[in-house]
Biopython code that builds the backbone (N, CA, C, O; Angstrom):
import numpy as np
from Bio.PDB.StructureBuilder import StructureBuilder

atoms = [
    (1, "UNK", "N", (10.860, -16.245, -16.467)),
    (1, "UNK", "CA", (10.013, -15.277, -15.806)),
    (1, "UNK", "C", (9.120, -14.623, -16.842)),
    (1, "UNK", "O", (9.648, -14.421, -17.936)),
    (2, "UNK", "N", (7.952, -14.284, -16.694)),
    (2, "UNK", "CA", (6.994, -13.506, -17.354)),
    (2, "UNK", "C", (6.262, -12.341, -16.719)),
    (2, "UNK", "O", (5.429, -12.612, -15.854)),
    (3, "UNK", "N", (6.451, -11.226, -17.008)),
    (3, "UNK", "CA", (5.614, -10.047, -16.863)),
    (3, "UNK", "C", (4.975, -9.087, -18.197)),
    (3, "UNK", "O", (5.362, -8.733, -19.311)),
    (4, "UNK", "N", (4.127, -8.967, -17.594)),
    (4, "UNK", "CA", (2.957, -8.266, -18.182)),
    (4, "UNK", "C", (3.243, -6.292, -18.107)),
    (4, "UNK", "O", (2.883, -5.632, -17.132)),
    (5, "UNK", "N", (3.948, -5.669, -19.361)),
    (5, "UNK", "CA", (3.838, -4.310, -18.966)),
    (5, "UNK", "C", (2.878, -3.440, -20.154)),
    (5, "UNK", "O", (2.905, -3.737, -21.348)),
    (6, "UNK", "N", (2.403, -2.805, -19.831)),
    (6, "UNK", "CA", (1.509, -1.922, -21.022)),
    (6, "UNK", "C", (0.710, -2.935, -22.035)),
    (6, "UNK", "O", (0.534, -2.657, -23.221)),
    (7, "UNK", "N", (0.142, -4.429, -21.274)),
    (7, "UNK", "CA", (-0.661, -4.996, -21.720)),
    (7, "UNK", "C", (0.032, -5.977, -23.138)),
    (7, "UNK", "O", (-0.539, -6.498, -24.096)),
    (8, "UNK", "N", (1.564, -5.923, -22.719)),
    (8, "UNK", "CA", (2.267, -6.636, -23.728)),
    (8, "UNK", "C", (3.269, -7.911, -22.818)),
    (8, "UNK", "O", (4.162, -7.526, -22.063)),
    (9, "UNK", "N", (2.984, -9.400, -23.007)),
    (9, "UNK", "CA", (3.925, -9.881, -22.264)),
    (9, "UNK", "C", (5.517, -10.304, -22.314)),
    (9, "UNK", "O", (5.628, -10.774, -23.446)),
    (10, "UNK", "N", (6.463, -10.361, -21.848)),
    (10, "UNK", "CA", (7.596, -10.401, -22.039)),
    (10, "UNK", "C", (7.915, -12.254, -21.064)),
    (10, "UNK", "O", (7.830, -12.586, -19.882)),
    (11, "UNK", "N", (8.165, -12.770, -21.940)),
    (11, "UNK", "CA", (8.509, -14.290, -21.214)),
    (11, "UNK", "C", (9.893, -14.405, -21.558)),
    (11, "UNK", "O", (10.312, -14.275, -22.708)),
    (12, "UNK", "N", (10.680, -14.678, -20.442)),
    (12, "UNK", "CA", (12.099, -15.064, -21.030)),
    (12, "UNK", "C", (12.459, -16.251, -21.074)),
    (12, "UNK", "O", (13.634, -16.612, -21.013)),
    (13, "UNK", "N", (11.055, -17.316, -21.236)),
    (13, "UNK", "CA", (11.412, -18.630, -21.881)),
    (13, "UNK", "C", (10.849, -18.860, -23.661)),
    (13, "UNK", "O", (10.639, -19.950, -24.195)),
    (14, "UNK", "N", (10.697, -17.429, -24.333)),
    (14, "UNK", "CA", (10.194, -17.301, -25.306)),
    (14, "UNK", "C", (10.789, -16.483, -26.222)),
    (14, "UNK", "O", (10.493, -16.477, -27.416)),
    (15, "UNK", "N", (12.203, -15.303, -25.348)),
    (15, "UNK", "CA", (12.466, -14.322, -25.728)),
    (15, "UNK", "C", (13.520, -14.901, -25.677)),
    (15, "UNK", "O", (13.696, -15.853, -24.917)),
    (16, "UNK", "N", (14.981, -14.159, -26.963)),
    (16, "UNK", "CA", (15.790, -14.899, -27.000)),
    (16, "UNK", "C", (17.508, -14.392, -26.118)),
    (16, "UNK", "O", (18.197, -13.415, -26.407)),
    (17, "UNK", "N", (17.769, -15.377, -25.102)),
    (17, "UNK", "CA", (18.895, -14.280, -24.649)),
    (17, "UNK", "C", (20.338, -14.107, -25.302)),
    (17, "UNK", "O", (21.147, -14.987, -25.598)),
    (18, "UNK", "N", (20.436, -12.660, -25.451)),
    (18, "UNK", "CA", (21.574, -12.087, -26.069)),
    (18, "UNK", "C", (22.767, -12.232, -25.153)),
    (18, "UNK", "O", (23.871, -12.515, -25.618)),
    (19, "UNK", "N", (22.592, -12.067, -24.011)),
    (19, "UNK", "CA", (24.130, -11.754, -23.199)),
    (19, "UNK", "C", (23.306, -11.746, -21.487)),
    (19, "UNK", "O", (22.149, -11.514, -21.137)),
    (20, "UNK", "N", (24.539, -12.113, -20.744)),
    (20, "UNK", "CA", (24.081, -12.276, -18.668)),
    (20, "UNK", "C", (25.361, -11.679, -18.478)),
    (20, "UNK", "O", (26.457, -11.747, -19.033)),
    (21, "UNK", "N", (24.815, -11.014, -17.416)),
    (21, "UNK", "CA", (25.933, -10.798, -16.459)),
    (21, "UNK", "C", (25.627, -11.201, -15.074)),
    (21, "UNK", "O", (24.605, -10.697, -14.608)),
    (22, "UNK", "N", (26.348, -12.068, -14.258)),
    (22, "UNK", "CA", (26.119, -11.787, -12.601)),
    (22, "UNK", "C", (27.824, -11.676, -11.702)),
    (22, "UNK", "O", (28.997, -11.835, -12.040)),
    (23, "UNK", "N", (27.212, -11.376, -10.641)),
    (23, "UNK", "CA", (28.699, -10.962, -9.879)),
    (23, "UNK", "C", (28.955, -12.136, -8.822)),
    (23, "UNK", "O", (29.371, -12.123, -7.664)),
    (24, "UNK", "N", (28.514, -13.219, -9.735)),
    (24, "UNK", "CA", (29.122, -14.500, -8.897)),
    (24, "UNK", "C", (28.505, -14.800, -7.481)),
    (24, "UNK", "O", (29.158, -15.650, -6.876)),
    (25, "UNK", "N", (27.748, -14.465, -7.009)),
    (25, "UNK", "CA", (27.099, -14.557, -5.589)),
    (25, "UNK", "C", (26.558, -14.997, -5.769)),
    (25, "UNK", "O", (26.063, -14.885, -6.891)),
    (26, "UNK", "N", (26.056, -16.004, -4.816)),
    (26, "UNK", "CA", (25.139, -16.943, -4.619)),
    (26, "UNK", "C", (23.639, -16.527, -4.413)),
    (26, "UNK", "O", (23.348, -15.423, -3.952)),
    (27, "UNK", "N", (22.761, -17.401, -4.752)),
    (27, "UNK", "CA", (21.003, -16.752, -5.235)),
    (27, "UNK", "C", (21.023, -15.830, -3.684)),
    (27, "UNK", "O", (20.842, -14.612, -3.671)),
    (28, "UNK", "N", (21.293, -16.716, -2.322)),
    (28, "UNK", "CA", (20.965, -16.409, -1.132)),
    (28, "UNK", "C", (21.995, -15.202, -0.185)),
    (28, "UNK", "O", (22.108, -14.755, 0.956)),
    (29, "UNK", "N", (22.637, -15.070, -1.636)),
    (29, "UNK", "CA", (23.591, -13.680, -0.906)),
    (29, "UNK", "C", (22.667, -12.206, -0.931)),
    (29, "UNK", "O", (21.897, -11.836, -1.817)),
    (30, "UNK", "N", (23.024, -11.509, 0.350)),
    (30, "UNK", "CA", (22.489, -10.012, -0.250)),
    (30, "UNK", "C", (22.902, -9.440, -0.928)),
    (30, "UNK", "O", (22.142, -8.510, -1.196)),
    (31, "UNK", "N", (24.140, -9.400, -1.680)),
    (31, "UNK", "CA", (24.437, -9.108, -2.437)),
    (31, "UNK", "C", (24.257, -9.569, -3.854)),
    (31, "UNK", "O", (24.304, -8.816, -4.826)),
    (32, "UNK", "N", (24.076, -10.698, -3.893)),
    (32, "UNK", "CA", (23.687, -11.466, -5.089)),
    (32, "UNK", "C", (23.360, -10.725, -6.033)),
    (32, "UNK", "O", (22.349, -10.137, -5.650)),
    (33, "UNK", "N", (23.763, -10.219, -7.621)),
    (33, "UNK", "CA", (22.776, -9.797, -8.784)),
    (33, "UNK", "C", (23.124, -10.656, -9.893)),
    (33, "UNK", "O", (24.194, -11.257, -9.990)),
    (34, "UNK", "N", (21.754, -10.702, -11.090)),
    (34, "UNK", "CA", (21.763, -10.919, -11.873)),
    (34, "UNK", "C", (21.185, -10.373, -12.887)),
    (34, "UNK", "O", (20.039, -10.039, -12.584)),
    (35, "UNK", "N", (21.489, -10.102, -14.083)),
    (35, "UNK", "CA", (20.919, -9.529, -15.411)),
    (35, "UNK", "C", (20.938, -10.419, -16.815)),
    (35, "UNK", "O", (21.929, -11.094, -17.096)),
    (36, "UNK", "N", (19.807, -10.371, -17.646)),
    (36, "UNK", "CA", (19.743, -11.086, -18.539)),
    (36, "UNK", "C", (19.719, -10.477, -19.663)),
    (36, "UNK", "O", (19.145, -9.510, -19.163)),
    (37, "UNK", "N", (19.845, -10.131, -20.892)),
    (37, "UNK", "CA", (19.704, -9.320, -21.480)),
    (37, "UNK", "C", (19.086, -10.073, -22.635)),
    (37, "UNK", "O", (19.812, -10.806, -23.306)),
    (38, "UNK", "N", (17.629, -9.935, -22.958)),
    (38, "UNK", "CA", (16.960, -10.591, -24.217)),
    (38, "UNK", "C", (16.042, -9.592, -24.829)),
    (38, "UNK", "O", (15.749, -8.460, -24.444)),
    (39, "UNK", "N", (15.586, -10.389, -26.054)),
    (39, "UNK", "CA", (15.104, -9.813, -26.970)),
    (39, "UNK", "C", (14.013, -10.763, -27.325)),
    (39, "UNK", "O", (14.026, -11.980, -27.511)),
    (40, "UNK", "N", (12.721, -9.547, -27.384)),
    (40, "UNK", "CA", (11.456, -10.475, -27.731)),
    (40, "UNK", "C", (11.064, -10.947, -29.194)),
    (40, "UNK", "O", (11.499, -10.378, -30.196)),
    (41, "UNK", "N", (10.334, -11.873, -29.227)),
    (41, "UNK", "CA", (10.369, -12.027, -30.958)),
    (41, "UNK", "C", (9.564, -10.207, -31.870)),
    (41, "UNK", "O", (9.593, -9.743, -33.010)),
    (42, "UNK", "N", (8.956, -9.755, -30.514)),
    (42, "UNK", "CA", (8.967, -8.143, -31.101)),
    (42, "UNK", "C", (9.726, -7.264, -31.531)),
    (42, "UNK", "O", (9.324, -6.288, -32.163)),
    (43, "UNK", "N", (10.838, -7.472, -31.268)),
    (43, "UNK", "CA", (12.022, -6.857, -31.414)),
    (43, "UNK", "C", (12.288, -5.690, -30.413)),
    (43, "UNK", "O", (12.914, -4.679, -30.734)),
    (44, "UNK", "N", (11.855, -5.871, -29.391)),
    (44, "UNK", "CA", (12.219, -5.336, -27.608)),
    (44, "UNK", "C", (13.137, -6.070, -26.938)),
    (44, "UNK", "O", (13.044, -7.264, -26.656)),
    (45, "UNK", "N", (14.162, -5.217, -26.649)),
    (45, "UNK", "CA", (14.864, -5.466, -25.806)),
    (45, "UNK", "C", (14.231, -5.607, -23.996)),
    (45, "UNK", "O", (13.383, -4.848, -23.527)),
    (46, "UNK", "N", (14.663, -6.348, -23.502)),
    (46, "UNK", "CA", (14.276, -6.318, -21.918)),
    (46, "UNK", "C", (15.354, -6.814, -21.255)),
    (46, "UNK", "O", (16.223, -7.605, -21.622)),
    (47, "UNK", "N", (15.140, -6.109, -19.988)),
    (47, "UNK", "CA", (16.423, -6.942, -18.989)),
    (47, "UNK", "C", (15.681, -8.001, -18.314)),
    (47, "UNK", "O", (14.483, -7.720, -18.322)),
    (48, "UNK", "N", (15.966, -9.291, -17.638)),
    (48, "UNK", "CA", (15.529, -9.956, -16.735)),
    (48, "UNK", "C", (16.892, -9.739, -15.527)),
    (48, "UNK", "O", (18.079, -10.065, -15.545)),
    (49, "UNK", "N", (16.076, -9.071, -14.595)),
    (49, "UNK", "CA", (16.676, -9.071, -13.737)),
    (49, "UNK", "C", (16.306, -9.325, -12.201)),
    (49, "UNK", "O", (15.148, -9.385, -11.788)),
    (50, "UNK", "N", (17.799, -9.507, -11.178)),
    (50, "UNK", "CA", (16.915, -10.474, -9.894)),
    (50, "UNK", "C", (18.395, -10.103, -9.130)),
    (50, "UNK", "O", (19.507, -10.264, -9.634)),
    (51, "UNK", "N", (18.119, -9.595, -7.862)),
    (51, "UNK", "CA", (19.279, -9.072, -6.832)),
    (51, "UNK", "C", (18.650, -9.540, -5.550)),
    (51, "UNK", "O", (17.489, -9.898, -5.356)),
    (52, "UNK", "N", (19.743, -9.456, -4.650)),
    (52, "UNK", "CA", (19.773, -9.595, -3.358)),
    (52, "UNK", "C", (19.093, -7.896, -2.601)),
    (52, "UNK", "O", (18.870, -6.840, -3.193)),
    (53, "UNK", "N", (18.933, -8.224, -1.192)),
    (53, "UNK", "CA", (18.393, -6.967, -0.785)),
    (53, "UNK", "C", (19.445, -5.762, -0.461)),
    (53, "UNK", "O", (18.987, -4.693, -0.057)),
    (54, "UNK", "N", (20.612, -5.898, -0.606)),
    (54, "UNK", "CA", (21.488, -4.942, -0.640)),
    (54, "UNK", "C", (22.124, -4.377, -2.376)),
    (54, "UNK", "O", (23.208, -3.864, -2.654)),
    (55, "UNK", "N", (21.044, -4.701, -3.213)),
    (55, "UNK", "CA", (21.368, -4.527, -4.321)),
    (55, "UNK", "C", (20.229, -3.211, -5.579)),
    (55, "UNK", "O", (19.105, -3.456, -5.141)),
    (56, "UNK", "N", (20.145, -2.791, -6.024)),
    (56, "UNK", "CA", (19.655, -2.144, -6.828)),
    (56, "UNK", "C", (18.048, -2.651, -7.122)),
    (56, "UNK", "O", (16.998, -2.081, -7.420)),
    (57, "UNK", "N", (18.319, -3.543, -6.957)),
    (57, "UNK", "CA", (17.066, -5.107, -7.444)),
    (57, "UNK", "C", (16.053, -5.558, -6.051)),
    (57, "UNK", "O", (15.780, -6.675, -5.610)),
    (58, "UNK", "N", (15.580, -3.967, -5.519)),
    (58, "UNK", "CA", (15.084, -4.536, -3.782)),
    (58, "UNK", "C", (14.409, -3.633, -3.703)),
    (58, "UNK", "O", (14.654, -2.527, -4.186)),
    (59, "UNK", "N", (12.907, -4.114, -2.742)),
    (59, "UNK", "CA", (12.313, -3.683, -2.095)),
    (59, "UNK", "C", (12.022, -3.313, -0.967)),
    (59, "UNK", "O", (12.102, -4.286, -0.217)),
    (60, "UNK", "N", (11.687, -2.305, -0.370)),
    (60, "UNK", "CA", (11.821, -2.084, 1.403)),
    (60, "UNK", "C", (9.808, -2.070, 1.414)),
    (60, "UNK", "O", (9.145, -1.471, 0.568)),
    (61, "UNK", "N", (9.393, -2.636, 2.227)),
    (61, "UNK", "CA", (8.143, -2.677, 2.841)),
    (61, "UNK", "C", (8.476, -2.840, 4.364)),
    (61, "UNK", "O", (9.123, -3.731, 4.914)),
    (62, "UNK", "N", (7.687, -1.428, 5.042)),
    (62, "UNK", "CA", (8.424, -1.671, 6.477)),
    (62, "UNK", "C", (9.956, -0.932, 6.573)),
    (62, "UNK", "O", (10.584, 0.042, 6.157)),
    (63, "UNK", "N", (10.067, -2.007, 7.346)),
    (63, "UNK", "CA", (11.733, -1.843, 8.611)),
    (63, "UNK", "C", (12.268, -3.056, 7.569)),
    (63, "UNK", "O", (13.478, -2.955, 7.370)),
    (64, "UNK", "N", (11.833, -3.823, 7.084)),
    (64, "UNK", "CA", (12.857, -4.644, 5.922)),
    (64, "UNK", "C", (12.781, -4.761, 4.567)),
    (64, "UNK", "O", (11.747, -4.552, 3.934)),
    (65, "UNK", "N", (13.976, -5.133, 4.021)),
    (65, "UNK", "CA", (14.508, -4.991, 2.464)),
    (65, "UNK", "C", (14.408, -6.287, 2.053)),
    (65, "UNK", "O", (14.885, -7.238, 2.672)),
    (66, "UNK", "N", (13.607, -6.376, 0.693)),
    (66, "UNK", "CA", (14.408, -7.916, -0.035)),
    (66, "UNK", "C", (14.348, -7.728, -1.432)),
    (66, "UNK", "O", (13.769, -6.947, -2.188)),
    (67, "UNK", "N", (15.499, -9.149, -1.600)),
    (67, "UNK", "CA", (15.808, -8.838, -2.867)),
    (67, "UNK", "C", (14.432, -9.211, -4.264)),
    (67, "UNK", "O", (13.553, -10.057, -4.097)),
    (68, "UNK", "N", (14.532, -8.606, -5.168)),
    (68, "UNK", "CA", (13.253, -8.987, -5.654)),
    (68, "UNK", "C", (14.129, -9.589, -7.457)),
    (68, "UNK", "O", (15.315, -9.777, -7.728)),
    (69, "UNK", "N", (12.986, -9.705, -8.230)),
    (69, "UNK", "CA", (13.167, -10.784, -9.701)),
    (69, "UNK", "C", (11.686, -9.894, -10.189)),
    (69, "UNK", "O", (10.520, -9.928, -9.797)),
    (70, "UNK", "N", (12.568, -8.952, -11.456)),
    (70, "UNK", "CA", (11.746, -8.379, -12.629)),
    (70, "UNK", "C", (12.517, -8.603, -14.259)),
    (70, "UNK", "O", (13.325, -9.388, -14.754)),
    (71, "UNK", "N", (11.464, -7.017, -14.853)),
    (71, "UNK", "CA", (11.580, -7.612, -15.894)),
    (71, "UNK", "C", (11.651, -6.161, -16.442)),
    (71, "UNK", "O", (10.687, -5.579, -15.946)),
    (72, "UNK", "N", (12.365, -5.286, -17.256)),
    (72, "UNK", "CA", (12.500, -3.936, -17.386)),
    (72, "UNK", "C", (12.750, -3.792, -18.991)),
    (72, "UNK", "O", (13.610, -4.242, -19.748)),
    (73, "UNK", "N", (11.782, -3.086, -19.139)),
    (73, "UNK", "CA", (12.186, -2.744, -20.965)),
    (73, "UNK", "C", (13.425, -1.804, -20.911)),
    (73, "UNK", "O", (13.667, -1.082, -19.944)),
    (74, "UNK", "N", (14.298, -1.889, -22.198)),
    (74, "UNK", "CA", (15.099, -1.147, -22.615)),
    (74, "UNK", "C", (14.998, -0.841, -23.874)),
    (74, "UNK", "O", (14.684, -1.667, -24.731)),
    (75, "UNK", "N", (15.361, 0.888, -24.204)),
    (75, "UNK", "CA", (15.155, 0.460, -25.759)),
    (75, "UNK", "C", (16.794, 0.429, -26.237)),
    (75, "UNK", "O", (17.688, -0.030, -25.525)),
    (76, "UNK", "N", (16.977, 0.955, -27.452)),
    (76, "UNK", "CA", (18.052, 0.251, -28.037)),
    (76, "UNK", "C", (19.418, 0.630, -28.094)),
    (76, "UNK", "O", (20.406, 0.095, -28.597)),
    (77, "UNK", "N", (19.233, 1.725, -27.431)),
    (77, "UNK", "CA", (20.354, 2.666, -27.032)),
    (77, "UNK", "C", (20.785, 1.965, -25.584)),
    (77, "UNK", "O", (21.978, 1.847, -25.306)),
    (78, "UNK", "N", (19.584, 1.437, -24.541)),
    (78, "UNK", "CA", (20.333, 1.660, -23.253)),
    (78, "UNK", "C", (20.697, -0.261, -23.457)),
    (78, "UNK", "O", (21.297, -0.988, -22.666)),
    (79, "UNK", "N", (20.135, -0.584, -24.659)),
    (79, "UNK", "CA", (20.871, -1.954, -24.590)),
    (79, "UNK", "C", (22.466, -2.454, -24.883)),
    (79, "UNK", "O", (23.271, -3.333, -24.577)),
    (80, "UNK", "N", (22.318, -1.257, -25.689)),
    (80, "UNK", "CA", (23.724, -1.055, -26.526)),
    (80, "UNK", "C", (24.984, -0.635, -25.514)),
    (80, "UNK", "O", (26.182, -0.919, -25.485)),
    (81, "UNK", "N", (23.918, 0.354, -24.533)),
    (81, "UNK", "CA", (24.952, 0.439, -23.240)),
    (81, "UNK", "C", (25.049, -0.379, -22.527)),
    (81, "UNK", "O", (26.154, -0.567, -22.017)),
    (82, "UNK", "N", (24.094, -1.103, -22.230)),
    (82, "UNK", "CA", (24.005, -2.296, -21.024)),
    (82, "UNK", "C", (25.794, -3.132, -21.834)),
    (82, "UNK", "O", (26.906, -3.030, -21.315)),
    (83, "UNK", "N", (25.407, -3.991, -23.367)),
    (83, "UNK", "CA", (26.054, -4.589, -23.677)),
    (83, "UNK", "C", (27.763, -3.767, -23.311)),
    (83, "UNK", "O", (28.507, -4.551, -22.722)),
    (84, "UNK", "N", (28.308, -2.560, -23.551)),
    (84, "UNK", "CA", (29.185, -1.629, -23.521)),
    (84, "UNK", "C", (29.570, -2.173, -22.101)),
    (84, "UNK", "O", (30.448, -2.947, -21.720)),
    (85, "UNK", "N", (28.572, -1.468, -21.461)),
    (85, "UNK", "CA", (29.345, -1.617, -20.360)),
    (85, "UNK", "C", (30.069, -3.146, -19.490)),
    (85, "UNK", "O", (30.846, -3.295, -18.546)),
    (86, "UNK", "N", (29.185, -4.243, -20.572)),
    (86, "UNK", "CA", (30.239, -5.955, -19.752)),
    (86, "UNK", "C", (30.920, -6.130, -20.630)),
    (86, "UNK", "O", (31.746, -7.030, -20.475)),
    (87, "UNK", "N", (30.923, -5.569, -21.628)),
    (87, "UNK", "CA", (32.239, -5.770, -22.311)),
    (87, "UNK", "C", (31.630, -6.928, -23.062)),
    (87, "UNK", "O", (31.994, -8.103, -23.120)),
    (88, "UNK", "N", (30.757, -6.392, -23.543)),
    (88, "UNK", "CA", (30.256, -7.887, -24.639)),
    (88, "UNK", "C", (29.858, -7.445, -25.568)),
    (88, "UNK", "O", (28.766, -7.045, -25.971)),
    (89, "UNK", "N", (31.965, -7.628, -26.347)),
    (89, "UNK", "CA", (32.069, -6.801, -27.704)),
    (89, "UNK", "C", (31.114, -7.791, -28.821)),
    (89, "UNK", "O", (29.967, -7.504, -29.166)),
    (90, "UNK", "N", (31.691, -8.696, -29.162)),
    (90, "UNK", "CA", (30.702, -9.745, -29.616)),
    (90, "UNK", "C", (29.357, -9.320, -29.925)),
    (90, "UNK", "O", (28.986, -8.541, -30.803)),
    (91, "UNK", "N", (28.753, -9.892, -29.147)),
    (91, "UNK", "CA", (27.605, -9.314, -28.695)),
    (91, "UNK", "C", (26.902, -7.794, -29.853)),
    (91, "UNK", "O", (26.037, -7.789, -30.729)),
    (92, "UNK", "N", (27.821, -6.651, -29.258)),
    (92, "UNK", "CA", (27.570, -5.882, -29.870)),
    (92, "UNK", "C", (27.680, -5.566, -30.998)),
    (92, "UNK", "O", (26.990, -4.699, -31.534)),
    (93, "UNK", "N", (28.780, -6.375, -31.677)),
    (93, "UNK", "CA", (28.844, -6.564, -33.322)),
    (93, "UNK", "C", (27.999, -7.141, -33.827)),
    (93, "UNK", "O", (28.052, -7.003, -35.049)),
    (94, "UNK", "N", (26.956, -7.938, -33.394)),
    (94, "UNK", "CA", (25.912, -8.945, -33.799)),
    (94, "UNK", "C", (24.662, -7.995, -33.952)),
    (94, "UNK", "O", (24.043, -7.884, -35.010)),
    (95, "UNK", "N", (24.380, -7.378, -32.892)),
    (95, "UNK", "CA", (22.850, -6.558, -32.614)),
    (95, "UNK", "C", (23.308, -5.090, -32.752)),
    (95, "UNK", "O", (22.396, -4.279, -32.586)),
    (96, "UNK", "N", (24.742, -4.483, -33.070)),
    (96, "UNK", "CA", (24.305, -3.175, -33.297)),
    (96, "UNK", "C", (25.667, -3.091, -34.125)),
    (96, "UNK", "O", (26.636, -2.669, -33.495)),
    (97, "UNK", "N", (25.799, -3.334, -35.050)),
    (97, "UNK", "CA", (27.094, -3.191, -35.936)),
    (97, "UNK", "C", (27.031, -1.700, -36.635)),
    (97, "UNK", "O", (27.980, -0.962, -36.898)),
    (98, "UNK", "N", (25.357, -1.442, -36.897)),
    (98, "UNK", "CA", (25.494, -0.241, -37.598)),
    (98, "UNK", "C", (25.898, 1.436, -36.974)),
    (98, "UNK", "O", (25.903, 2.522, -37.554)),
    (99, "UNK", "N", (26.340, 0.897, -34.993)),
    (99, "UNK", "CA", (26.525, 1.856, -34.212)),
    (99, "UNK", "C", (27.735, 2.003, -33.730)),
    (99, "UNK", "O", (28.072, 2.690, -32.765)),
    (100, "UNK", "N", (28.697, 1.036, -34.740)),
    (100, "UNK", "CA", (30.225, 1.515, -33.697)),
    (100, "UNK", "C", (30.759, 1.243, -35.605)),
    (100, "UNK", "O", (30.120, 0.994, -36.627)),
    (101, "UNK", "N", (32.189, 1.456, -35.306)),
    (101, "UNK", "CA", (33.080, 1.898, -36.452)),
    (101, "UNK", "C", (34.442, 1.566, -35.985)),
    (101, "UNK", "O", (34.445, 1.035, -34.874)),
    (102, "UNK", "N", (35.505, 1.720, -36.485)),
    (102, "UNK", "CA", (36.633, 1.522, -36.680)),
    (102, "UNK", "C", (37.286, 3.171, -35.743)),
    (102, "UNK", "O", (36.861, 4.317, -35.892)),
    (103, "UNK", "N", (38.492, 2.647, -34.751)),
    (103, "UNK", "CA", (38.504, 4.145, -33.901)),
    (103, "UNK", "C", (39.843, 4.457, -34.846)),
    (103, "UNK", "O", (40.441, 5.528, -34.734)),
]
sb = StructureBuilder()
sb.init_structure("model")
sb.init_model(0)
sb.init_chain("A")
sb.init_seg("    ")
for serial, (resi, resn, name, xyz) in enumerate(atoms, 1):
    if name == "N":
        sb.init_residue(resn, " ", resi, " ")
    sb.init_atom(name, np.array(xyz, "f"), 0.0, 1.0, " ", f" {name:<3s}", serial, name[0])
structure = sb.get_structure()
């Protein structure tokens, strides 16, 4: 997917992906989500993301909802959370080692 924000493009067949999460549903479920989590050769984080119409990831025009497929900057904090929160310790030792420590 490619979008265009603040005149900068983000392609995620160019950008490299760090970590996905989806909740196993099928493309044609309403529930369906997916998240991608990459990094541009700019060093921007972005989500690629794409849900069903009962999902976070939807548009209502009208009396109906659907699911839609974007593309959302993050900076490096809410990536660090994104990664936190699937549990993609890995992950986070690779792209942010200098933000966690020994508990």
């Amino acid at each position: 997917m490619k979008k265009i924000i603040s005149k900068k493009i983000y392609d995620t067949e160019k950008a490299k992906l760090v970590a996905e999460y989806s909740n196993g549903l099928f493309l044609g479920d309403f529930n369906h989500l997916y998240e991608g989590l990459y990094l541009s050769n700019s060093g921007q984080f972005f989500l690629h993301a794409q849900g069903g119409p009962h999902t976070k990831y939807s548009e209502s025009s009208g009396n109906s909802t659907s699911g839609i497929e974007t593309i959302i900057l993050l900076d490096n904090n809410q990536a660090y959370a994104w990664l936190e929160k699937h549990n993609k310790i890995a992950k986070i030792e690779d792209y942010f080692s200098e933000m966690i420590r020994e508990g």
